[in-house]
Each structure stands twice: as C-alpha cells, then as structure tokens.
VOSELUM-146851 format. One record per residue: residue in three letters; chain; residue number from 1; x, y, z of N, C-alpha, C in turn. Coordinates in steps of 0.2 Angstrom, whole numbers, plus 5000, padded with zeros to 4 digits. Layout:
BEGIN
MARFI code unit pos neast nnorth  nup caeast canorth caup ceast cnorth  cup
MARFI  Ala    A NUM     X      Y    Z      X       Y    Z     X      Y    Z
...
end
This chain:
BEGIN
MARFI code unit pos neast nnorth  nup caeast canorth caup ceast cnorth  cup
MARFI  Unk    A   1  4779   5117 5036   4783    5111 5037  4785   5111 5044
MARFI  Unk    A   2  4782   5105 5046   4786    5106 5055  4792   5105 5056
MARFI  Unk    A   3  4795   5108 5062   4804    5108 5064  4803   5101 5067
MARFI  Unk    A   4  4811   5099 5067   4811    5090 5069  4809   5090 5076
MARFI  Unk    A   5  4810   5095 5082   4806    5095 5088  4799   5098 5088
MARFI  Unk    A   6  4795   5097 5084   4788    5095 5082  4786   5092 5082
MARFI  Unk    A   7  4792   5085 5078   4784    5080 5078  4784   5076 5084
MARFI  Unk    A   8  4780   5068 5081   4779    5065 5087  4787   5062 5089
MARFI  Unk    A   9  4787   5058 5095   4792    5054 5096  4790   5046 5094
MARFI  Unk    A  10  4795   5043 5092   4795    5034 5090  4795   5032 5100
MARFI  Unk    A  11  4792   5027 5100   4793    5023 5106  4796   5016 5104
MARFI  Unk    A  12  4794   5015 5097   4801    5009 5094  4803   5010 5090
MARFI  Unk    A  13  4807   5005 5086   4812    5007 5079  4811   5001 5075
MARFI  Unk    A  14  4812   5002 5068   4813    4998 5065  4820   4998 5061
MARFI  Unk    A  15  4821   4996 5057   4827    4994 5053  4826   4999 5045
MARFI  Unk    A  16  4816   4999 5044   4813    5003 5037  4816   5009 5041
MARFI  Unk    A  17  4817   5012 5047   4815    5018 5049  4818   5025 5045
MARFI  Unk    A  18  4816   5028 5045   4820    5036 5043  4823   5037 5047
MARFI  Unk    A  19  4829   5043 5046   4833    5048 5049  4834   5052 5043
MARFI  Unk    A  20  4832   5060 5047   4835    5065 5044  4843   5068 5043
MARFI  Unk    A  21  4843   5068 5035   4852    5071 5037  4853   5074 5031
MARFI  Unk    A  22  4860   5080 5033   4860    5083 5028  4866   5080 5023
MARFI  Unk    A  23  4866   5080 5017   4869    5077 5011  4874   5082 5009
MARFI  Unk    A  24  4880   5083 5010   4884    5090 5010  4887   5085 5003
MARFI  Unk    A  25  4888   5081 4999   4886    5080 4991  4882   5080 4987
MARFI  Unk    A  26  4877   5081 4991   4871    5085 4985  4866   5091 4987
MARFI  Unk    A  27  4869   5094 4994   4869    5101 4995  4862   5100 4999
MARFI  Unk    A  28  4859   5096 5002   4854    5096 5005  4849   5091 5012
MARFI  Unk    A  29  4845   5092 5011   4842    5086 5015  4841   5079 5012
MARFI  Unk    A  30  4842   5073 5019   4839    5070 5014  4836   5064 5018
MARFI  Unk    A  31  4835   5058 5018   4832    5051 5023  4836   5047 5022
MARFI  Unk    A  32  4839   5043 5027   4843    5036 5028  4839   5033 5033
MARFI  Unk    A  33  4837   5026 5029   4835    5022 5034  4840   5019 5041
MARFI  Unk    A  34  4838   5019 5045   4842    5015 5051  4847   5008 5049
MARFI  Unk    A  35  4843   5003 5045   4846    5000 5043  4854   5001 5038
MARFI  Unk    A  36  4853   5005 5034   4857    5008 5031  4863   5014 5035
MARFI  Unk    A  37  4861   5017 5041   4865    5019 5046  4869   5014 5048
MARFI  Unk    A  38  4866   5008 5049   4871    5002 5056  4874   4998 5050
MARFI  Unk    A  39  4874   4999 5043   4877    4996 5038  4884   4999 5040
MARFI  Unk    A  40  4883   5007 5039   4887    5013 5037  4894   5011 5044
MARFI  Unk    A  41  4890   5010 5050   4895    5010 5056  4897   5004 5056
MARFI  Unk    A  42  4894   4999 5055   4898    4992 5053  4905   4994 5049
MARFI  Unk    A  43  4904   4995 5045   4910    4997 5039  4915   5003 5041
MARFI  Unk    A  44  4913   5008 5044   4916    5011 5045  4922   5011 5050
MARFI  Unk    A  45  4919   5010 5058   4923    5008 5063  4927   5000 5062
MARFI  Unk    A  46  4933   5001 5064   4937    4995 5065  4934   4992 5072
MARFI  Unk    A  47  4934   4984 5071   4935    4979 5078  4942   4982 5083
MARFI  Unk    A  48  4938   4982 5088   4945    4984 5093  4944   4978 5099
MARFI  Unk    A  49  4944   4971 5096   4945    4965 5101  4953   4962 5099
MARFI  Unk    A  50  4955   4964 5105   4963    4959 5105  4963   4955 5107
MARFI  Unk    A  51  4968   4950 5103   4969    4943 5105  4975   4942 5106
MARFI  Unk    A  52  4974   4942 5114   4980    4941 5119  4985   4936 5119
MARFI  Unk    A  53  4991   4939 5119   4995    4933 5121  5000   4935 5126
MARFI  Unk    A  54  5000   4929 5131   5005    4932 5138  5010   4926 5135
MARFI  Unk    A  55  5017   4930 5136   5024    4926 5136  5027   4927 5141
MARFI  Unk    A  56  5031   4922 5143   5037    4924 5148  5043   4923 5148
MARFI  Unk    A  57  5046   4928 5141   5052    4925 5140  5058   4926 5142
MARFI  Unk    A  58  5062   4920 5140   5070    4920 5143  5073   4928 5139
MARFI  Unk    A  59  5082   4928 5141   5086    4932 5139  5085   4931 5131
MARFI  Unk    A  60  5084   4935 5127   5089    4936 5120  5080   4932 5116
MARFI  Unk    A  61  5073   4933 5118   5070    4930 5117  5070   4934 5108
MARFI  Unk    A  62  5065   4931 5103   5061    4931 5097  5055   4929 5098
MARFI  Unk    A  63  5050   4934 5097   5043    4931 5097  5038   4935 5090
MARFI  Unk    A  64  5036   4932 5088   5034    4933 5081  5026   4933 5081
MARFI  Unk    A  65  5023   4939 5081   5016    4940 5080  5014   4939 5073
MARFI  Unk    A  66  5009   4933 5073   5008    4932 5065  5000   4931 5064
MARFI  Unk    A  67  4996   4936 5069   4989    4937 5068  4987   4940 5059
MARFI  Unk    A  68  4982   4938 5059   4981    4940 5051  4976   4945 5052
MARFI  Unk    A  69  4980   4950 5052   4976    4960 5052  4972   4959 5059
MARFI  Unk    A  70  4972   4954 5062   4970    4954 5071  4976   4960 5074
MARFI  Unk    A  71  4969   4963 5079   4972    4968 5084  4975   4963 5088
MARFI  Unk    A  72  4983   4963 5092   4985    4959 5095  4989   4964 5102
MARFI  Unk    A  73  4987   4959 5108   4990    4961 5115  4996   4957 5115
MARFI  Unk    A  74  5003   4961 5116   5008    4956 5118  5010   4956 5125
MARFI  Unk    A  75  5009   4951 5130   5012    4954 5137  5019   4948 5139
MARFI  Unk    A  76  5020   4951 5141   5027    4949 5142  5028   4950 5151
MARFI  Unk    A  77  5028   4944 5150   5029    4942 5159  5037   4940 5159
MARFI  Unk    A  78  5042   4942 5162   5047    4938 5162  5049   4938 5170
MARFI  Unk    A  79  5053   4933 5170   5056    4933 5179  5059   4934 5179
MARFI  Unk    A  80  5062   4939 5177   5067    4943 5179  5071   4950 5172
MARFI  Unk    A  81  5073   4956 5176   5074    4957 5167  5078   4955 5164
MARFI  Unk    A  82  5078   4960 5156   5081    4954 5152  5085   4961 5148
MARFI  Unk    A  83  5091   4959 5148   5097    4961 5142  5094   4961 5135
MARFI  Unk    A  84  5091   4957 5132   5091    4958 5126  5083   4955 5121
MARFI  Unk    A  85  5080   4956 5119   5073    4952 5117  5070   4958 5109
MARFI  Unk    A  86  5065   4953 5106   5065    4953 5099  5058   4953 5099
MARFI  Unk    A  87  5055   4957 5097   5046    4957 5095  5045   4955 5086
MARFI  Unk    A  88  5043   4954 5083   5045    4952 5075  5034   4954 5074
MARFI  Unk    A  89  5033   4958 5068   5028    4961 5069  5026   4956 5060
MARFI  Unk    A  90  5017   4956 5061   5016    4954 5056  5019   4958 5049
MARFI  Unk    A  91  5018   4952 5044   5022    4954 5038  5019   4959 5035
MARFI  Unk    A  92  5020   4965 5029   5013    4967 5025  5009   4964 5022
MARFI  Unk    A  93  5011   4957 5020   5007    4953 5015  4998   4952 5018
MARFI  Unk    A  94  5001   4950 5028   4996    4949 5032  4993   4954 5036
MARFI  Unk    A  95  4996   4959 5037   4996    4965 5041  4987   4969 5037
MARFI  Unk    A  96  4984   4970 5040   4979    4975 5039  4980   4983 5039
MARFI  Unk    A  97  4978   4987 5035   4976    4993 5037  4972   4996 5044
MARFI  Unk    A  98  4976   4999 5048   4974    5001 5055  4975   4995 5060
MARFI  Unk    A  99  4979   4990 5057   4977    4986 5062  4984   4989 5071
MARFI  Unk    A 100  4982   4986 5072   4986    4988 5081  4988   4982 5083
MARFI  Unk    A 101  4995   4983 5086   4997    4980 5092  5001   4982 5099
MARFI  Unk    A 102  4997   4983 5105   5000    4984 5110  5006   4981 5114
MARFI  Unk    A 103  5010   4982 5115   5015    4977 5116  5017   4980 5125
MARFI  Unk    A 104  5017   4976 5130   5018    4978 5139  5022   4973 5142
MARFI  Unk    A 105  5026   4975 5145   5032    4971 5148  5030   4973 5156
MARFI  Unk    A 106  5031   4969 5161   5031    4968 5167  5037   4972 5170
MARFI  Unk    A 107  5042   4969 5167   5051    4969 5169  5054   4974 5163
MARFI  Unk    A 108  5059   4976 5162   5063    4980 5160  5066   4976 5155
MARFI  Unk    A 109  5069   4977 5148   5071    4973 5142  5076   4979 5140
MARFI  Unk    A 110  5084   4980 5141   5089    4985 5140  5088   4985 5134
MARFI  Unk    A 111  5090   4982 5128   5089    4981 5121  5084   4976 5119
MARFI  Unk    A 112  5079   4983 5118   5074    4978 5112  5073   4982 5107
MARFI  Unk    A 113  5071   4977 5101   5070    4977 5093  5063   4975 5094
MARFI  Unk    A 114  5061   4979 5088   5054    4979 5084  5056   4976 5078
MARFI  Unk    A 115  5056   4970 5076   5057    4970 5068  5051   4971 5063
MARFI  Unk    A 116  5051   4973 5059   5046    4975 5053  5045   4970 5050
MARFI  Unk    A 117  5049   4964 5049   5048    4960 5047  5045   4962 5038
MARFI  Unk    A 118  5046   4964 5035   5046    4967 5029  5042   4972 5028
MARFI  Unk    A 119  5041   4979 5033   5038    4983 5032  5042   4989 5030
MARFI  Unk    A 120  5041   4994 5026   5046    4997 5026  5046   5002 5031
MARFI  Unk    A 121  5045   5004 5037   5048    5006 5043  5045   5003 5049
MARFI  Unk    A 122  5047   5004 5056   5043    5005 5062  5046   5011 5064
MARFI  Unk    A 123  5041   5016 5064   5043    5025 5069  5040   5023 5075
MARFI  Unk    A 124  5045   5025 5079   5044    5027 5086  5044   5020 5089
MARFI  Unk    A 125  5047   5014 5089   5046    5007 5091  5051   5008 5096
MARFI  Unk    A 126  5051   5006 5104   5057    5009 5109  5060   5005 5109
MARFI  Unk    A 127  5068   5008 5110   5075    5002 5110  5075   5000 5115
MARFI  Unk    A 128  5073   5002 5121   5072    4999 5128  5066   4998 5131
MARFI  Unk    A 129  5064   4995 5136   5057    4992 5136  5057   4994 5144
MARFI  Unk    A 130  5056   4999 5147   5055    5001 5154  5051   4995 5158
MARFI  Unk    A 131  5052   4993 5164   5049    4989 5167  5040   4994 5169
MARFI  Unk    A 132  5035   4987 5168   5029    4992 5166  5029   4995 5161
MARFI  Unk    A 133  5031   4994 5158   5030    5000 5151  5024   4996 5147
MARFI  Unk    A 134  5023   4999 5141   5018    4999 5136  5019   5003 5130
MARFI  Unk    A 135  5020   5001 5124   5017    5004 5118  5013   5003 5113
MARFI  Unk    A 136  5010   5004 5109   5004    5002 5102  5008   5005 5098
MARFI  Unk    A 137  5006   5002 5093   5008    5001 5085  5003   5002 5080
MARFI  Unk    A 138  5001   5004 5075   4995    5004 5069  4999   5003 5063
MARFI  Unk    A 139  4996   4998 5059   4999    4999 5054  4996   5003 5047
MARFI  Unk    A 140  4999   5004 5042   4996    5009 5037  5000   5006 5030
MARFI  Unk    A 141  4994   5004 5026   4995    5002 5023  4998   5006 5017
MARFI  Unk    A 142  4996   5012 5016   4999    5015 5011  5006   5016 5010
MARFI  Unk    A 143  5006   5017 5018   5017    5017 5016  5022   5012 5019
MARFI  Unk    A 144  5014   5006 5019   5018    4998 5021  5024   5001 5029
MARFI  Unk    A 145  5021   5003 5033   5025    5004 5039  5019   5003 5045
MARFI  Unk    A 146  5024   5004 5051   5021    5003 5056  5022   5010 5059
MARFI  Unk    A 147  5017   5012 5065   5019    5020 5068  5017   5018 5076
MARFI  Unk    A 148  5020   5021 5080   5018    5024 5088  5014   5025 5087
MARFI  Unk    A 149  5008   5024 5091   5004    5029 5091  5001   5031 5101
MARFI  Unk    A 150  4998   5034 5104   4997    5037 5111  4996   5030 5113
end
C-alpha cells in the first residue's frame, strides 16, 4: 500500500473528491469527500462580520443594541467626555450563542453601565470607559450571560 506522499498529485478538485482522515470514533482511517469537509467548516465556525454602528452621544446617553445574534461594533464618537452613559445589550431571547460585541469609545465615559438587559450576568463589563479604550463581550448561552473576553 502506498504512503500518502506516493501518490500522484490532483492539479484540480472537485466537491466528489476524497481526503484521508483518521476517525478517533471508530478507531481508524477513513474518506471524506471535500464536499462534506466545506459542509463540516460551514457549521462549525462562526460568522465574524460586524455590523457597525457609530454614535455620538450626549451626557447620561442609553443605547440599546438589538441585533438578532449579529456580531455587533459599537463606536461611540462623542464631543467631548462624558460623566455618565448606558450600553443596554441584546436580550437572551435574541442573543445567539458566541455571539460578540465590541464596544470603543473615542473619549473617556467616568460611569458606565453594561445592562444585560435580562441576562443573568455581564463579567468583566468596565465601569469606566477610558478614552480609546475597547472591549468584546460573547455571549453563552448555557448560562444566559455575557463575558469579557481578550
């Protein structure tokens, strides 16, 4: 039996094509079509397209992200900083598993809130909002909360 750097090489593909792989569920080798691989990455990975929203809000703002399991970008332009402002995060009703929101502020925000808006937490969501700062959020569905993540 020839080693896989034996045979010949494809110069194109098809979708029928084979791939060799090992089955650690049935303990051995086995063939998956190509087609059946780009099924497998389809499903597997998450979409990481954000759907931006730039605001520029006054003191004491509320802004409510209501994308339905959408990766969302929140940027926050303001003219100046601000004493006090409000993020309000999708619901769990709406919220996807793994879904993410970035949320970046231009200017400094002394007190700010993450609302869960019925989640039962947000960990790691900052009380202040550093001018240039930035953080992401995931949400997870198993324990209906939101998390920091890097």
């Amino acid at each position: 039996m020839p080693q896989i750097n034996q045979l010949p090489t494809a110069s194109t593909l098809s979708s029928s094509d084979n791939l060799p792989i090992y089955s650690s569920v049935n303990g051995d080798a086995r063939k998956l079509s190509l087609a059946s691989l780009i099924s497998y990455f389809q499903s597997t990975f998450t979409n990481t397209t954000y759907i931006q929203n730039a605001q520029t809000p006054g003191d004491g703002f509320s802004i409510a992200l209501v994308q339905d399991g959408q990766y969302a970008w929140l940027k926050l332009l303001p003219t100046g900083a601000l004493a006090t402002g409000t993020v309000i995060l999708p619901s769990p009703s709406v919220a996807a598993d793994g879904q993410e929101i970035i949320i970046t502020s231009t200017l400094q925000i002394t007190s700010f809130t993450v609302n869960g808006n019925g989640a039962t937490a947000v960990y790691g969501a900052p009380a202040v909002l550093a001018a240039e700062d930035s953080f992401k959020l995931k949400y997870d569905l198993l324990t209906t909360s939101w998390f920091k993540v890097a």
